[in-house]
C-alpha positions in Angstrom: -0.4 -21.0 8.3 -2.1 -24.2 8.3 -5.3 -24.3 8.0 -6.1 -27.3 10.4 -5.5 -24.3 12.8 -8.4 -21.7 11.5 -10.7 -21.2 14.6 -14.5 -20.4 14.7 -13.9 -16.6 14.7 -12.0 -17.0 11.4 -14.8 -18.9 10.1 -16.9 -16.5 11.2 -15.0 -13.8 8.8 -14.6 -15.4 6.4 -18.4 -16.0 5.7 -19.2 -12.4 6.7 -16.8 -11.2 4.4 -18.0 -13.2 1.4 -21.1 -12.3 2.2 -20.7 -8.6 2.9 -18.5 -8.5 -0.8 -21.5 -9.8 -2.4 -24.0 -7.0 -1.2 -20.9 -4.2 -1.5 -20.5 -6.0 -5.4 -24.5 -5.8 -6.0 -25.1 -2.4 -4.8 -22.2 -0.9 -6.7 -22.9 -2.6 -10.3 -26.7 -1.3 -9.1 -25.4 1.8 -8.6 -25.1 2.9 -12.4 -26.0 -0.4 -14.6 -29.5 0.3 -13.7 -29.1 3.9 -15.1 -31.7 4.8 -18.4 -30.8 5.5 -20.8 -28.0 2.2 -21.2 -25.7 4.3 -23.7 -25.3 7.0 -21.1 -21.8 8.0 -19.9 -20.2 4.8 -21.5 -16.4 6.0 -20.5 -18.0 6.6 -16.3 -19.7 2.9 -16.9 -16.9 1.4 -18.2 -14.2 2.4 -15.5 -16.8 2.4 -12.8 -17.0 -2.2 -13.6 -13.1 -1.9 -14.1 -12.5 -0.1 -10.7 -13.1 -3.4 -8.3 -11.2 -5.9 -10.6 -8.4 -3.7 -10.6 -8.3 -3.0 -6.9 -8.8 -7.2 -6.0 -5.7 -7.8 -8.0 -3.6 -4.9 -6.2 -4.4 -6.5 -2.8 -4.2 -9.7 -4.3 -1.0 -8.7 -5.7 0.4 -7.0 -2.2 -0.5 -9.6 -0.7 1.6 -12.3 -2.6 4.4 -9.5 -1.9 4.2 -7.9 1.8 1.6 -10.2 3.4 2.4 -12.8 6.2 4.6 -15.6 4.4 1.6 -17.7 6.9 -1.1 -16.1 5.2 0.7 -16.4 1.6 1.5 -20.1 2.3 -2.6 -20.9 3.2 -4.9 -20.4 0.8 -8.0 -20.1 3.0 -6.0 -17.5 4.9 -5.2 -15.4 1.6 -9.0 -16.0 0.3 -10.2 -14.8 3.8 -7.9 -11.0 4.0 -8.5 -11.1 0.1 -12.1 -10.8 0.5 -12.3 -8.8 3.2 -10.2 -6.1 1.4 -13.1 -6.0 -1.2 -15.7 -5.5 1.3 -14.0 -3.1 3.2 -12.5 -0.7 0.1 -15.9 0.0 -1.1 -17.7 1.1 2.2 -14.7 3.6 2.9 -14.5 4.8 -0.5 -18.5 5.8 -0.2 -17.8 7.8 3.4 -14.4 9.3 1.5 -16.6 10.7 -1.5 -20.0 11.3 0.2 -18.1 13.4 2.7 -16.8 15.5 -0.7 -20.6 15.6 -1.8 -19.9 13.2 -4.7 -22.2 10.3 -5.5 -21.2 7.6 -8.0 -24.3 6.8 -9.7 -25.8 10.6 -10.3 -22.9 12.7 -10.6 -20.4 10.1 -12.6 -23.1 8.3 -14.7 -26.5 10.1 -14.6 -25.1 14.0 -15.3 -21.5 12.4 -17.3 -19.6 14.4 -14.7 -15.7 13.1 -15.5 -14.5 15.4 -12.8 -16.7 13.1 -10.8 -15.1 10.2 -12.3 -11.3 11.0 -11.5 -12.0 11.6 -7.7 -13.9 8.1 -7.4 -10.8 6.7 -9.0 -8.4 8.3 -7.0 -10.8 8.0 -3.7 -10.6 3.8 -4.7 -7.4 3.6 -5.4 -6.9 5.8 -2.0 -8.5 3.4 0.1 -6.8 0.6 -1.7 -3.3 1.6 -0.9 -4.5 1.4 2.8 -5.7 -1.8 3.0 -2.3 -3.3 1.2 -0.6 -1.6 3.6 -2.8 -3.1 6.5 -1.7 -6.4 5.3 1.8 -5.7 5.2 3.7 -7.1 7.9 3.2 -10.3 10.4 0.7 -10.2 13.6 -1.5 -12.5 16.1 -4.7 -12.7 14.1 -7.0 -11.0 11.5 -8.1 -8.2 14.4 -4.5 -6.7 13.8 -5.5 -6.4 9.6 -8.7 -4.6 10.8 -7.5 -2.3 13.2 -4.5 -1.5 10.7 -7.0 -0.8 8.2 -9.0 0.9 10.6 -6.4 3.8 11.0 -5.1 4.1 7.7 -8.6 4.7 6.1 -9.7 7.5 9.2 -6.4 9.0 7.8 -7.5 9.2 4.9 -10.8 10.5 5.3 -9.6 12.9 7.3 -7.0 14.4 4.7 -9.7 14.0 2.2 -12.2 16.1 4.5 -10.2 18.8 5.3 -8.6 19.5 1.4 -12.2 19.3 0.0 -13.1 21.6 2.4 -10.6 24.0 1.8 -10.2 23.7 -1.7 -13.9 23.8 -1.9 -14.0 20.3 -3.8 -17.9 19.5 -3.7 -18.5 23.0 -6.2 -15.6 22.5 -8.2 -16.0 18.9 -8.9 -20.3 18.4 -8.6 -21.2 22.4 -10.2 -18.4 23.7 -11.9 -17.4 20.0 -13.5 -13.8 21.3 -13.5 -12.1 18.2 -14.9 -8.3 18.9 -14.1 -9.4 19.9 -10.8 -11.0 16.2 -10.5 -7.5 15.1 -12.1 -5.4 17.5 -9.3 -8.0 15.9 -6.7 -8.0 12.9 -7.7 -4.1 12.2 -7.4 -4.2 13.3 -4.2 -6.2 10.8 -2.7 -4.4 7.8 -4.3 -0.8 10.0 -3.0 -2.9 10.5 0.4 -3.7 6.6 0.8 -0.3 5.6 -0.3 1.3 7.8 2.7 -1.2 6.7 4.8 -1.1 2.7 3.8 2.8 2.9 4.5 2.4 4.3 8.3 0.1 1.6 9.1 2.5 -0.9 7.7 4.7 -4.0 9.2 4.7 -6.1 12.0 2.3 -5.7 15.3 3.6 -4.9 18.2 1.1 -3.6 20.0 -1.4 -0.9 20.4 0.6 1.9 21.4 3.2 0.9 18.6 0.3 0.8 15.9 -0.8 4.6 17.2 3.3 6.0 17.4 3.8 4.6 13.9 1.4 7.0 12.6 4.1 9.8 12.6 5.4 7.7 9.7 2.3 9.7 8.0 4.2 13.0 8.1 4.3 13.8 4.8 0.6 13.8 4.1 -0.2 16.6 5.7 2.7 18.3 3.8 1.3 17.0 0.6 -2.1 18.3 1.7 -0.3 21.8 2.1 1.3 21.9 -0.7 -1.4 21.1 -3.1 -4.0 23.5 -1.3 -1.0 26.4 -1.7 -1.3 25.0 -5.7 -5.0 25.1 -5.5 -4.7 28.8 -4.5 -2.8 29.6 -7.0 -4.0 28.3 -9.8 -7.6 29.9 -9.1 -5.6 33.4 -8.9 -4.4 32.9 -12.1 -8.0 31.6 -13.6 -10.6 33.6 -11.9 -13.8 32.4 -10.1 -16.2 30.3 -12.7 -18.9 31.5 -14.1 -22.6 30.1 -13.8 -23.3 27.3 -16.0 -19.8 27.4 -17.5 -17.6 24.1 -17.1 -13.9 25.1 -17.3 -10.7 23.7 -16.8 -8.5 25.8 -14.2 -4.9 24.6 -15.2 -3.5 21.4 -15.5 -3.8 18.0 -14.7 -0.6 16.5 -14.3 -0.3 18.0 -10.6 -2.0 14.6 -9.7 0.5 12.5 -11.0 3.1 14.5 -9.3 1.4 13.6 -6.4 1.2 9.8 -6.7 4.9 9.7 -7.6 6.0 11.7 -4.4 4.0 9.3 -2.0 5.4 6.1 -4.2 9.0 7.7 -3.5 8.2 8.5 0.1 6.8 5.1 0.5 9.8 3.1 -1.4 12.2 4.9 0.9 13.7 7.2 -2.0 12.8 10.5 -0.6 12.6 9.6 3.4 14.3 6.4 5.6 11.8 3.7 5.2 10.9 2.5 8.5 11.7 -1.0 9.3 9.1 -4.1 8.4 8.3 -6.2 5.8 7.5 -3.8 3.1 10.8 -2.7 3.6 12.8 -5.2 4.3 16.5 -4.3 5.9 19.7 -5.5 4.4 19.8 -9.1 3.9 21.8 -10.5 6.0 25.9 -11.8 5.1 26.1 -15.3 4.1 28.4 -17.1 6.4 29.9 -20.9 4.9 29.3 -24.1 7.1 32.7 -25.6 8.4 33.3 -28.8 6.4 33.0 -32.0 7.5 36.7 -32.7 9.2 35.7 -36.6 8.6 35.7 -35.9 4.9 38.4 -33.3 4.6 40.8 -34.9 6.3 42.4 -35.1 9.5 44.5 -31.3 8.3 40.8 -30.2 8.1 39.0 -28.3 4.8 42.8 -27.0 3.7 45.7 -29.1 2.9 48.6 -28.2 5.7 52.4 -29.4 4.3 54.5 -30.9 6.8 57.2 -28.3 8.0 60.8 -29.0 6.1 64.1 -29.0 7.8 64.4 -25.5 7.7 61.6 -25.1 10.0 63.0 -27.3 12.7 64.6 -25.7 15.9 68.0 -26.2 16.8 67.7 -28.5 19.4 65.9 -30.4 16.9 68.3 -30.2 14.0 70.8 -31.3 17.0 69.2 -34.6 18.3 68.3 -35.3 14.3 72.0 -35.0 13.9 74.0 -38.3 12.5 78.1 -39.1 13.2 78.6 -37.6 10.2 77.0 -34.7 10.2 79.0 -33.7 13.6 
């Protein structure tokens, strides 16, 4: 895309995402640098400041991979959807935790809660997914990024509100501190936003075809299921919690399980990818240009021998005929 052709409106993005990054930045270093004592919770602080970096060079890096080759090609263009993905991860990652009763500054930092910790991760790296997704794919204008990432991130939030709801996630992770259950949880939202980042994925076509592409989503509520079934298990085999007691009820690996279903759903291994940039069809056969009949030849690109006598007709071999050969 050149970028002799970026209008007013892009302009106009551009600066509000810079400036809306900023803030986003500022309030969530604020959120637990200005924490007393400084020495508190130094594993939370430290992946709370590597959380962002990490997530600008996963868009950054989807980008370079599934974006518009336009966008790619501009680098106003790719500064513009860059930024704009690190305003817009943050604000959904606050609704997707606040609506699980987790806050990052006093539950992850303040009280050391590392069951805290995982689901912010996994909430990040969630809405993250989405947003690469979003990009993936050609359209008309930066609305069509927005409205992509729009519906992947209520997706989200809604699989994130009903499974904390049902598997009770705001006691578990905020009372009972239950670290592999922030793991479990965790995993689920990163799986969750994968699955959701792939449905919203490819080229626009319109409305209706960004709304009937959401059945590509169908295996997040499956996953959903299926980890809530786990959920119920595991706390049959464990027990309630008792007061005051921080426990672990079973293990954490679940979560990776998790994240490598959706990857394998979303790479086409374990469903037909649908069609798009992110997953691109077969290239396409390579046919060879004629060659040049000036410079092959007037017999063209392959050498053609004359035909011998034996090829002749009769007639000819007749009229070819000398005295002596009658």
């Amino acid at each position: 895309m050149d970028d002799s052709g970026v209008g007013e409106a892009d302009i106009a993005l551009f600066l509000l995402s810079g400036f809306a990054f900023i803030v986003g930045l500022v309030l969530w270093y604020g959120s637990f640098w200005s924490i007393w004592p400084p020495g508190r919770a130094r594993h939370g602080r430290r992946w709370l400041a590597l959380l962002p970096i990490l997530s600008a060079a996963a868009i950054a890096g989807g980008m370079l991979r599934w974006a518009d080759p336009e966008v790619r090609d501009s680098w106003l263009y790719f500064g513009l959807y860059l930024l704009l993905g690190m305003a817009w991860v943050p604000v959904w990652l606050a609704a997707t935790v606040r609506c699980l009763g987790v806050y990052v500054g006093p539950d992850v930092v303040e009280r050391d809660n590392r069951a805290a910790l995982r689901v912010v991760a996994g909430a990040y790296a969630g809405q993250t997914a989405v947003y690469v997704g979003a990009n993936a794919g050609e359209g008309p204008g930066s609305w069509c990024v927005l409205a992509a990432a729009g519906l992947g991130s209520l997706l989200l939030l809604a699989a994130a509100m009903v499974a904390g709801w049902l598997a009770h996630a705001a006691e578990r992770v905020t009372v009972e501190r239950d670290q592999a259950f922030g793991a479990r949880f965790g995993g689920l939202l990163a799986a969750c936003g994968v699955l959701a980042g792939r449905a919203v994925a490819g080229d626009w076509e319109s409305w209706g075809g960004l709304f009937a592409d959401t059945v590509e989503a169908w295996p997040l509520p499956v996953l959903v299921a299926a980890a809530l079934l786990l959920e119920r298990w595991l706390a049959g085999l464990h027990g309630p919690a008792e007061p005051g007691v921080h426990r672990a009820s079973g293990p954490a690996f679940p979560g990776l399980l998790y994240m490598a279903a959706a990857a394998a759903f979303a790479s086409g291994l374990l469903a037909p990818a649908p069609s798009g940039p992110w997953f691109p069809d077969d290239p396409p056969a390579v046919v060879p240009e004629p060659a040049d009949p000036a410079a092959a030849g007037a017999d063209g690109p392959w050498p053609v021998e004359a035909p011998g006598p034996e090829a002749a007709s009769g007639f000819e071999r007749e009229q070819g005929a000398g005295p002596a050969d009658l």
